[in-house]
C-alpha positions in Angstrom: -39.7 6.8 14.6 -40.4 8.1 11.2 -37.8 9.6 8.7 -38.6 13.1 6.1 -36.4 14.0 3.5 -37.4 17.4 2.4 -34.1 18.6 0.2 -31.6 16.4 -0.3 -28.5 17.1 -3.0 -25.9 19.6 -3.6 -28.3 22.8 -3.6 -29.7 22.1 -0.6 -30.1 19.6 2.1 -32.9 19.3 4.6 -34.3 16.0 6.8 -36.3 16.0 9.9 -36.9 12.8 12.2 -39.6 12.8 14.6 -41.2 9.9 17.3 -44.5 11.4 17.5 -43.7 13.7 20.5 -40.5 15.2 19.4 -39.6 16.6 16.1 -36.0 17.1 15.4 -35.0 19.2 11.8 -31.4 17.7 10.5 -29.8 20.4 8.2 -31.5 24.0 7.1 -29.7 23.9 4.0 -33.1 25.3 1.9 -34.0 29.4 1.9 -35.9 30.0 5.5 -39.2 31.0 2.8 -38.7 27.2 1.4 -38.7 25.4 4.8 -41.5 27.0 5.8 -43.3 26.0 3.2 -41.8 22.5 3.2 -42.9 22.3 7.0 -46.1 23.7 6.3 -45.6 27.0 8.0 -45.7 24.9 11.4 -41.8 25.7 12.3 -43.2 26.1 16.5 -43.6 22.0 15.8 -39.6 21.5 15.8 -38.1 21.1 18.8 -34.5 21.6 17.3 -32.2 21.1 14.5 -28.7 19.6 14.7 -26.5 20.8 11.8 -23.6 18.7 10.7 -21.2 21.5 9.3 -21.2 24.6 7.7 -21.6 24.0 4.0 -24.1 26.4 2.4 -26.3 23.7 1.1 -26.6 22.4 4.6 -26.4 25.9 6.7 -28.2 28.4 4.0 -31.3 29.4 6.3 -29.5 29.0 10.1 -29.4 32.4 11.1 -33.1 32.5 10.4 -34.0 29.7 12.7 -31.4 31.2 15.4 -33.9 34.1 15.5 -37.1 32.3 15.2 -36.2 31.3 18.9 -35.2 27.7 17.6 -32.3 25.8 19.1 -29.3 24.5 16.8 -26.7 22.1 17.7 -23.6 21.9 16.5 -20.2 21.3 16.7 -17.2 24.2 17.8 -15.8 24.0 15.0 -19.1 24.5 12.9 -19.7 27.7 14.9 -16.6 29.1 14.6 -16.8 28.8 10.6 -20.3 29.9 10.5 -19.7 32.9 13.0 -22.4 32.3 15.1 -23.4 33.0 18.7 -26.4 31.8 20.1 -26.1 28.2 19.4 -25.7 25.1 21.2 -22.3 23.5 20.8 -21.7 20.0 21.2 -19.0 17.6 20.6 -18.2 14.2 19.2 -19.4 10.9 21.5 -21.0 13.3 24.2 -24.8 12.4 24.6 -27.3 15.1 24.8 -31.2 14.8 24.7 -33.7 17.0 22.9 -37.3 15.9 24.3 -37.7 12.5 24.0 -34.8 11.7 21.6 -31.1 10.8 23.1 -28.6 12.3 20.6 -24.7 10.9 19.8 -22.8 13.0 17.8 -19.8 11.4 15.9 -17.1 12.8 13.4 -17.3 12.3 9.9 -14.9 13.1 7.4 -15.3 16.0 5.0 -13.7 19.3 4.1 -15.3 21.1 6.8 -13.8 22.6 10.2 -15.7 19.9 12.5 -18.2 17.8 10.9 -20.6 15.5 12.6 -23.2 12.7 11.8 -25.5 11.8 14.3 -27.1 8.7 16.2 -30.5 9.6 17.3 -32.6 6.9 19.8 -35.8 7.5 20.6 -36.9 6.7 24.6 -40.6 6.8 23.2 -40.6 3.3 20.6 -36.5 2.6 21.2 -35.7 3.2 17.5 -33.0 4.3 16.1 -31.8 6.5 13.4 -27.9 6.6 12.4 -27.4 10.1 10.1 -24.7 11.0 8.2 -23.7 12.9 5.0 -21.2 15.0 3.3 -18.3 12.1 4.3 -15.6 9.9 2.7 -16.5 6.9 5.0 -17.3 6.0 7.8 -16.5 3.2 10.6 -18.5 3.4 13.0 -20.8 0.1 14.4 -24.5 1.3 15.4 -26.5 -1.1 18.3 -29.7 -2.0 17.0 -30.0 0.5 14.5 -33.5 1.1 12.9 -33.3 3.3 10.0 -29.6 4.6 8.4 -30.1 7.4 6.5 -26.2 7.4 4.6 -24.4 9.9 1.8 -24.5 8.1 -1.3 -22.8 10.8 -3.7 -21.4 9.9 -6.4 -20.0 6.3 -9.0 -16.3 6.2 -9.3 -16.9 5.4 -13.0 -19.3 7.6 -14.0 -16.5 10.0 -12.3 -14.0 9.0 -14.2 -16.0 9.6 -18.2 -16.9 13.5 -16.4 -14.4 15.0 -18.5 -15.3 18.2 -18.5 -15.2 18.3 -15.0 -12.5 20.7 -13.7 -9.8 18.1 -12.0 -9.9 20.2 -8.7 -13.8 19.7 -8.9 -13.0 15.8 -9.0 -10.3 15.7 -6.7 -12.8 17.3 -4.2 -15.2 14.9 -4.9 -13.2 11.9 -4.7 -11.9 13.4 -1.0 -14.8 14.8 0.9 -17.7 12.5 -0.5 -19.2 9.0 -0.7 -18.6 6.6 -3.4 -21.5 4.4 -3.9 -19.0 0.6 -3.2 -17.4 2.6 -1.0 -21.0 2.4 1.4 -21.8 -0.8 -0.2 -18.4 -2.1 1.4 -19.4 -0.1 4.5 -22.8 -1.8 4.7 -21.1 -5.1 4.8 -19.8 -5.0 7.8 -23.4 -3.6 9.8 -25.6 -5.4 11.7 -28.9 -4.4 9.8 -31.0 -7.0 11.6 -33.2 -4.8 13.3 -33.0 -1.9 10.2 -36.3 -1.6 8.1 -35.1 1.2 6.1 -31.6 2.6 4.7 -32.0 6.5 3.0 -29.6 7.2 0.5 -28.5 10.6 0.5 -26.9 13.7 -1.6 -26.9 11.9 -5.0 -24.9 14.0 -7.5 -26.7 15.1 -10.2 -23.8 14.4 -12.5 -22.3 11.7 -11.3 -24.9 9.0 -10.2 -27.0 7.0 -10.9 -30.6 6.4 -8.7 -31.5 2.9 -9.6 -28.6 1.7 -10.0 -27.4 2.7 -6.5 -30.2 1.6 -5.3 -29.6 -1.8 -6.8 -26.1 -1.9 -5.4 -27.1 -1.6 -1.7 -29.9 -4.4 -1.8 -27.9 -6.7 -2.9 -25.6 -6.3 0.2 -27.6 -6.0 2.9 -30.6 -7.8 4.2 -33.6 -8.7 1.9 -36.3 -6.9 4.6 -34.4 -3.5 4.3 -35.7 -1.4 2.3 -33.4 1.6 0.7 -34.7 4.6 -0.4 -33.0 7.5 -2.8 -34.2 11.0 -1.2 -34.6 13.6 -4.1 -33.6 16.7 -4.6 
């Protein structure tokens, strides 16, 4: 199972995850021109894309691939917000498959109407690949987990010397996204035996810091892990 970070911040947000047979896109939130060129203009090569709420800057092209003939998964909730028809709606801790690829949705925690990380196994080479972004925290335990790719938004200090941040900007912050010893804490408590690779996702451009988060996260978890900071 291999991991692709093709957008990945506040602008826009766009991942795919593939096992050599099936191609899954996570997120379209990139103009429909900019995928295709980020996918090489071969789009017929995803099987689907699972969207985990309906934030512009992970949404932006959906309606595009909804008429490309490509199949999106999301929540109810994300639907509803999105207005959209034509989708696939799944919910929370309800398996579905895509090709090859066994999909779990679970909730996250954000201000969206029903957000939703995923944990994606792969019946081809049994990996596994936990997602989730745009999320306080998160609690969840993942069985033999592969690859984690993990919001890592934002330093609560670097936070707190913003100050000419609007307060309603840093409230938001502070209550819809992930502060770096926040998932440090979080990291803790996995079992990353089996993981080779943790992605650290949606740094702010303002309020983080790349090597230093990097940093942070291999010094708790285990020394063959290797963490990665997917750029914008």
């Amino acid at each position: 199972m291999e991991f692709y970070s093709y957008a990945s911040s506040s602008a826009g947000n766009c991942y795919a995850v593939s096992d050599g047979q099936t191609r899954i896109l996570l997120e379209c939130g990139l103009a429909f021109r900019t995928l295709q060129k980020k996918l090489d203009f071969q789009l017929s090569e995803i099987d689907a894309c699972l969207l985990s709420h309906e934030h512009k800057d992970h949404s932006k092209c959906v309606q595009e691939l909804i008429k490309s003939g490509l199949t999106v998964f999301m929540s109810e909730g994300t639907a509803q917000a999105l207005e959209l028809d034509g989708v696939e709606v799944i919910e929370a801790r309800r398996q579905f498959s895509v090709g090859t690829m066994d999909i779990v949705p679970f909730e996250t925690f954000h201000d969206a109407q029903e957000p939703l990380g995923f944990y994606i196994k792969s019946r081809v080479d049994g990996e596994s690949l936990a997602f989730a972004t745009d999320t306080v925290n998160l609690g969840y335990q993942f069985e033999e987990l592969t690859m984690l790719a993990i919001e890592s938004n934002y330093d609560a200090d670097i936070l707190s010397r913003s100050e000419r941040m609007p307060e309603k900007t840093r409230h938001r912050i502070e209550n819809s996204h992930m502060e770096i010893r926040r998932l440090c804490e979080y990291l803790k408590r996995l079992d990353l035996e089996k993981c080779r690779e943790i992605f650290l996702l949606h740094l702010s451009d303002a309020t983080s810091h790349e090597g230093n988060f990097i940093y942070k996260v291999m010094r708790v978890v285990p020394k063959h892990v290797r963490v990665t900071a997917c750029g914008k």
